[in-house]
N, C-alpha and C positions, 0 to 999 in steps of 0.2 A: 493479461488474463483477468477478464473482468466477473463482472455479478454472474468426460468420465473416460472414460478410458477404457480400454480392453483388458482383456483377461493375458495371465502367462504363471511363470512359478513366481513364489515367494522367497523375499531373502531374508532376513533375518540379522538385528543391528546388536552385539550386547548392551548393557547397559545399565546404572546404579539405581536398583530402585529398593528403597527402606536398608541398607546397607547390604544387600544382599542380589548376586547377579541373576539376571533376567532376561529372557531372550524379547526382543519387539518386532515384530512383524511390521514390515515395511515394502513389501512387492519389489518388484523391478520394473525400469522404465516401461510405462504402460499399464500397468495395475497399480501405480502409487494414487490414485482416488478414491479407489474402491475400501467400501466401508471396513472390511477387515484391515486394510492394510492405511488407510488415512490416517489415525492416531499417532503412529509413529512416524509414519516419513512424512508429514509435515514439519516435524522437527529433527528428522536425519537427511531431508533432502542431499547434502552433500555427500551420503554415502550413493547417491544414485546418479551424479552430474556432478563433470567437474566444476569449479567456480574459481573467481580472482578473490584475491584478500581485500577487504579494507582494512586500512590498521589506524588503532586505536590510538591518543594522547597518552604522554606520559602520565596524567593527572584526568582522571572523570570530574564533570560534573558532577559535586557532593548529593546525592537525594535522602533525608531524614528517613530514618526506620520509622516504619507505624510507633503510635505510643500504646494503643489499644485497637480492639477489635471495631471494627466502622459498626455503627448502631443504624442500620439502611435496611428499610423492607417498599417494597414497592406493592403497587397493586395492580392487575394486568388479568383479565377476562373473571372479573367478578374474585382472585383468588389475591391476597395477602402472601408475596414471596419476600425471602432473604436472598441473597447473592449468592449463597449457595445451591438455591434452589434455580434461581437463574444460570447460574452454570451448569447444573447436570440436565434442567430443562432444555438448554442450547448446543449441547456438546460442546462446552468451552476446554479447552488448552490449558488457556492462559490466562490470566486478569487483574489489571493493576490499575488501582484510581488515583490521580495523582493532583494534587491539590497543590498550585505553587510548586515549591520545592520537597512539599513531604510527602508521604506513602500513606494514604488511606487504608489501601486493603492490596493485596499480592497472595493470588493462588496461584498453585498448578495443578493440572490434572493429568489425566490420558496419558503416566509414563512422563509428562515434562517435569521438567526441573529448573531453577535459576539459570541453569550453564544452558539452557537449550539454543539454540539458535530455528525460530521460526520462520517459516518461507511467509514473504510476503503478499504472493499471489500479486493483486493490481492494488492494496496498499501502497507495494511499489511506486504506482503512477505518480502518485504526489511527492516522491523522492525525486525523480525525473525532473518535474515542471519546477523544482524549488534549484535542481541542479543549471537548468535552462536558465533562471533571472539569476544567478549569478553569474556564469556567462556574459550576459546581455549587460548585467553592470560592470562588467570587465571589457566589454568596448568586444567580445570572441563573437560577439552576434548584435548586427546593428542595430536592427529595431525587428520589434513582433510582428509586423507589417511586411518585412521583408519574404520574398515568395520559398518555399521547400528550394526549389530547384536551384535560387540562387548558389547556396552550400551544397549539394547534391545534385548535381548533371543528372545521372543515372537514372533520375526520376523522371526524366521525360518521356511522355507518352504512353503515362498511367492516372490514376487519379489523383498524384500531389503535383502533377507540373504546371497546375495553374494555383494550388492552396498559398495560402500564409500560413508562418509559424503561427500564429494566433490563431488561425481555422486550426490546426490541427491540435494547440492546445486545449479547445473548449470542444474536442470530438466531433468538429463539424467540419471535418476534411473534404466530403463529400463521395467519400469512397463508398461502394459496392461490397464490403467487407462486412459481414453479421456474425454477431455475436449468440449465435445461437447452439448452448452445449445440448440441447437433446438433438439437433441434426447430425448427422454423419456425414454430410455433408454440405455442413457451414463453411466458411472461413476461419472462425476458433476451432474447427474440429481439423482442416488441415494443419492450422498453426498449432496444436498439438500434437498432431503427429509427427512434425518436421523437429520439433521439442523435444518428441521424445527419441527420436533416430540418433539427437546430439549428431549430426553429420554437416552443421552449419546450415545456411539460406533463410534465415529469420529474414532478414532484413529484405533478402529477395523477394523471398514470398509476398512478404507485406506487402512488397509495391509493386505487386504486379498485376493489380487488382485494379481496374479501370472505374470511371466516375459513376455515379447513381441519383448526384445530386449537385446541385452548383455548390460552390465552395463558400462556405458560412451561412447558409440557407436553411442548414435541419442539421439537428443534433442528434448523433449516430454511434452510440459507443462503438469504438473499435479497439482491440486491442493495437491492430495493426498501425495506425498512427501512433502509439508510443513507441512501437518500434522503430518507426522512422525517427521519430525526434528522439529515441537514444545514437541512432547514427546521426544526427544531426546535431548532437553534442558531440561525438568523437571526433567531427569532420572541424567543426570550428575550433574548437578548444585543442586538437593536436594529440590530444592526450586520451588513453582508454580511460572510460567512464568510470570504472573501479578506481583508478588513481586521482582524476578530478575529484569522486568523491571523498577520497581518503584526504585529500589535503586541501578542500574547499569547505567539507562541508561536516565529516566525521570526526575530523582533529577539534578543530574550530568551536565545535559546540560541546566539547566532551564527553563522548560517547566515551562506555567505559569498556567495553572489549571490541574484541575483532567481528565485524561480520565481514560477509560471501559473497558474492555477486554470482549466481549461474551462469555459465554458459552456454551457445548453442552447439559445439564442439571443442574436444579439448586443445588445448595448448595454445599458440600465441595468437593462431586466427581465431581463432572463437569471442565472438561480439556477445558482451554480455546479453540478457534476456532483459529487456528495457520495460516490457508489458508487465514485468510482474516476478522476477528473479533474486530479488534482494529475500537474507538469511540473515535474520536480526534478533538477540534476546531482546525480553520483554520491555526492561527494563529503557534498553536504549530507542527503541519504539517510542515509550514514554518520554523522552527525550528532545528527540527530534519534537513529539509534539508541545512538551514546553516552548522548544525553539519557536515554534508557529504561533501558540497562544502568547509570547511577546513581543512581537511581531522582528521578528530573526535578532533578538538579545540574550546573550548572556554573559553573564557577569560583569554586566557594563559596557560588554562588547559587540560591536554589529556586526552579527557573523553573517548575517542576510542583508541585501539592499534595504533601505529602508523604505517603506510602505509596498514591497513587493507583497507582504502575506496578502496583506487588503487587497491588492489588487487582483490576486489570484484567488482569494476566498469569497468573490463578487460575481452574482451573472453581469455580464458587460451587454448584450445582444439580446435582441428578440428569442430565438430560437433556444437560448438553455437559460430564461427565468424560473422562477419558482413555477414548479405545476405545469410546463410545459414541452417537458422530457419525452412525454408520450406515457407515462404511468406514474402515477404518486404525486407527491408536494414538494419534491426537492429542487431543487435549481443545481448551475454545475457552472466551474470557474476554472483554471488550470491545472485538471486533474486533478481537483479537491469534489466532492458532492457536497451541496449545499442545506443544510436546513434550516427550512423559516422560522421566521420568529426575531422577536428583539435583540438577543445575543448575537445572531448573526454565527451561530456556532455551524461546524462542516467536519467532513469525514471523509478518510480516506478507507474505501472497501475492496476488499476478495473476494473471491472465491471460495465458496467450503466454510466460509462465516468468520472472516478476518476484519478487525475494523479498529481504525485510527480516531477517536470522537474529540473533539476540542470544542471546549467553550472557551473565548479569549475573557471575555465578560467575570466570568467566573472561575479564571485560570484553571480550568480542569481537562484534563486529559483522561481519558480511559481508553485502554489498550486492553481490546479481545481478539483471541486467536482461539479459533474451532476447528472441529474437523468432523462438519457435516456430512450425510452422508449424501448430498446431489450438489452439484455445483452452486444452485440456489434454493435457499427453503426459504421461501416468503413469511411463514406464521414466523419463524426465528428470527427472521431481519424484523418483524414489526416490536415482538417482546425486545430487543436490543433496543430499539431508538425508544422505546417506551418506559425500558430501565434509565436509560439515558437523561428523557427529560425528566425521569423523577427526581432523580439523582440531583440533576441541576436546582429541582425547587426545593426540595429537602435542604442544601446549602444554602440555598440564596434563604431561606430561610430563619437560619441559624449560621448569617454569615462570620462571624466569631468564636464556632466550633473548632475550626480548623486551624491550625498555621499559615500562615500566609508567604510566597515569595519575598524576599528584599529586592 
């Protein structure tokens, strides 16, 4: 579910809000987009789909409480804002800047709270691609070269029976699948509706979509290729993705509670949601993106292959450099987006205005979760990377403001 849905009735989640109970409006399958009902079930999605557990370490990664209030104002179409202004200007969630190991700033909006658990949307994807190279350094997938169909028969005689995992890491699968949420009939508008039936055929769907393009030739978001390379984690690794994650990737780096995986039907056949299914608080978003700004360490420990981050936070190919996506200046590596520039910093994005931002350069992490009111709002996404890079020269500026990682 990368960068709406119909109408039906409303449900309604309780919930704590200022010590005092609250009803949140949250729709049912099928109206959880729409602008009434987005606020909340972006962060109750699991009252609306079932989901697998990931479970948490005994022991989180420690992260310092703020000492004080972040002193950050940026400037953005001639106007002087604060991070508050930038939140209620964007329909932010959620927002946490995260410098090393300490907490710069942590809000919630919109009914969230610390215990929330946020949907991922296609943040997700970069959970996927990071799940993939540990795999691949575990000997469960040979090399990125090696073709889809090898691990997936099934795939023959659509558009991955001639891809590499590598084509379809960097969106250049060459499928026929678009991503287009204002058609009704796109291929993300199918893949949502099969999403939301919760009746299984994710994975079918996906690949049943014939070629458009040679394979590694044009960069093509699809959600549908992560769907394939979530079944092509289960198939190699033996194990459902919810459980690889819990004990590759979630323990390992110290996440400090449980998140969700959605599924595409309930119970034991239900293949998680790979495009964009992961239910994560804020905190541990932040987390993971630690893990990524030192390039997969923590606490001494290399919970990531080492130099996979670089490898996946890199255009490798003609077709997804900088400025050659088909709109904007970003470039795009293993389900990461890329932004130019010296830092070499990248982001993982949603839907509805979710984003994972790391500067390695500057150990910083900021972790936004919104709940826009169209699948994409362009003015929103440009104030985000524009907070962004202030954000970054304001520190590099005053590199001794902050606490620093050990």
């Amino acid at each position: 579910m990368g960068r709406k849905i119909a109408a039906g009735a409303a449900a309604l989640v309780m919930m704590a809000a200022g010590g005092a109970a609250a009803q949140e409006r949250v729709g049912v399958r099928g109206t959880w987009g729409e602008p009434a009902n987005a606020p909340g079930a972006f962060h109750n999605m699991e009252e609306l789909f079932p989901s697998r557990r990931i479970a948490p370490p005994a022991a989180a990664l420690p992260l310092k409480e703020p000492t004080a209030p972040l002193a950050f104002t940026y400037t953005y179409n001639g106007k002087t804002k604060t991070l508050e202004d930038f939140a209620a200007d964007t329909r932010t969630s959620g927002l946490l800047i995260l410098r090393g190991d300490q907490i710069l700033h942590e809000r919630y909006y919109m009914g969230a709270s610390p215990d929330s658990r946020f949907i991922s949307f296609s943040v997700g994807k970069s959970f996927v691609s990071t799940l993939i190279g540990i795999a691949l350094a575990e000997g469960k997938i040979r090399s990125l070269d090696d073709r889809m169909i090898d691990y997936l028969p099934d795939l023959k005689g659509g558009a991955y029976e001639k891809t590499t995992i590598k084509d379809v890491l960097e969106m250049s699968s060459g499928t026929e699948f678009d991503e287009e949420y204002t058609s009704a009939k796109s291929g993300i508008a199918g893949f949502l509706g099969r999403f939301d039936a919760n009746q299984g055929g994710l994975y079918d769907y996906s690949r049943q979509f014939k070629s458009a393009h040679a394979p590694g030739a044009k960069f093509n978001y699809a959600s549908a290729d992560t769907e394939i390379l979530g079944a092509l984690l289960a198939k190699a690794t033996g194990v459902r993705p919810a459980d690889y994650m819990t004990e590759k990737l979630w323990k390992p780096m110290g996440a400090e509670a449980e998140a969700r995986w959605i599924l595409d039907q309930p119970g034991d056949a239900g293949r998680e949601v790979a495009a964009g299914g992961l239910v994560i608080r804020l905190r541990d978003y932040a987390r993971f993106g630690y893990l990524a700004a030192h390039d997969g360490m923590v606490g001494g420990r290399q919970v990531l292959p080492k130099g996979w981050i670089a490898l996946a936070t890199q255009p490798q190919r003609p077709q997804v450099q900088y400025g050659k996506l088909g709109d904007g200046p970003l470039g795009y590596g293993y389900q990461w987006w890329l932004i130019p520039g010296a830092d070499r910093a990248f982001t993982g994005e949603g839907i509805y205005g979710q984003f994972l931002m790391v500067n390695p350069q500057l150990d910083l992490v900021v972790v936004k979760t919104s709940a826009w009111t169209a699948a994409w709002d362009d003015p929103m996404a440009l104030e985000t990377f524009a907070m962004f890079e202030a954000l970054g020269a304001s520190l590099r500026a005053q590199p001794q403001a902050q606490p620093q990682a050990q």
